[in-house]
C-alpha positions in Angstrom: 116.1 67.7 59.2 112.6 67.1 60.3 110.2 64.5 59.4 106.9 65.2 56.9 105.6 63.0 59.1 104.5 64.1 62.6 102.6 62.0 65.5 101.4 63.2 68.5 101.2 60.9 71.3 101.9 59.4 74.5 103.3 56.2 76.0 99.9 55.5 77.8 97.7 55.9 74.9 97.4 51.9 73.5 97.0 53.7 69.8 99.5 55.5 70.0 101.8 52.7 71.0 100.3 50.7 68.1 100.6 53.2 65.8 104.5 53.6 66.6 105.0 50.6 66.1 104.2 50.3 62.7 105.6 53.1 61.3 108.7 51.8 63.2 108.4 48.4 61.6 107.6 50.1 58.5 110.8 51.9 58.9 108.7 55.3 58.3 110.4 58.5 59.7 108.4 60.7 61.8 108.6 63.2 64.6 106.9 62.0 67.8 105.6 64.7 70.0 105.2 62.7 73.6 102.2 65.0 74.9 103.2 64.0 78.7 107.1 65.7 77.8 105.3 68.8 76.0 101.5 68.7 77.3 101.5 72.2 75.7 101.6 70.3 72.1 98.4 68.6 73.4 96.5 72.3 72.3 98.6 71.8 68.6 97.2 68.4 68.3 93.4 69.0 69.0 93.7 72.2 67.4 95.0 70.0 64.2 92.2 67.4 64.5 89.4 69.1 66.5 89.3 66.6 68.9 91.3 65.8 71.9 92.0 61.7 70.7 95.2 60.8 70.1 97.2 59.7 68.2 97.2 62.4 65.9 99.4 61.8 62.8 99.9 64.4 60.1 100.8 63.7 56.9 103.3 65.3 54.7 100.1 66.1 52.3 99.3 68.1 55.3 95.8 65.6 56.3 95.8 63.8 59.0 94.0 60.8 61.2 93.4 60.4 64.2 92.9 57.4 66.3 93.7 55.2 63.1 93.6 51.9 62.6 96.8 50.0 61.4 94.9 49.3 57.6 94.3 53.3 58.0 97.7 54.1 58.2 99.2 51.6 55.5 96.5 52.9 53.2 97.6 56.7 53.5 101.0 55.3 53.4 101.0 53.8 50.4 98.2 56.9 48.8 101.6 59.2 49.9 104.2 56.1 48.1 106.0 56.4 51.2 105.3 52.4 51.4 
């Protein structure tokens, strides 16, 4: 089963390894789509967001953010009840 929650990423993006972090200490599920494993994903990403920052993270609402800050985050998390 997959995840409502998708992040697009990479391990040398800072927010991205920030953002992983929380939702892993937040014990949030979520698809991670390493952009360096799949740089094909990279065009799914910006053409989800319009830009080419990363993180992306989609939401199972279907919005998404990108480049948020931790307060971000928890505030769509809890908006969703997933927190």
């Amino acid at each position: 089963m997959t995840s409502p929650i998708k992040m697009f990423g990479a391990e040398w993006c800072r927010d991205c390894r920030r953002t992983k972090k929380q939702l892993d200490e937040l014990g949030i599920e979520y698809d991670y789509i390493d952009l360096v494993v799949d740089p094909s994903a990279a065009d799914v990403a910006e053409e989800i967001s319009g830009r080419k920052n990363i993180p992306v993270v989609v939401y199972p609402d279907a919005s998404h953010q990108v480049e948020p800050s931790n307060a971000d985050v928890e505030a769509k998390l809890r908006e969703l009840s997933l927190i």
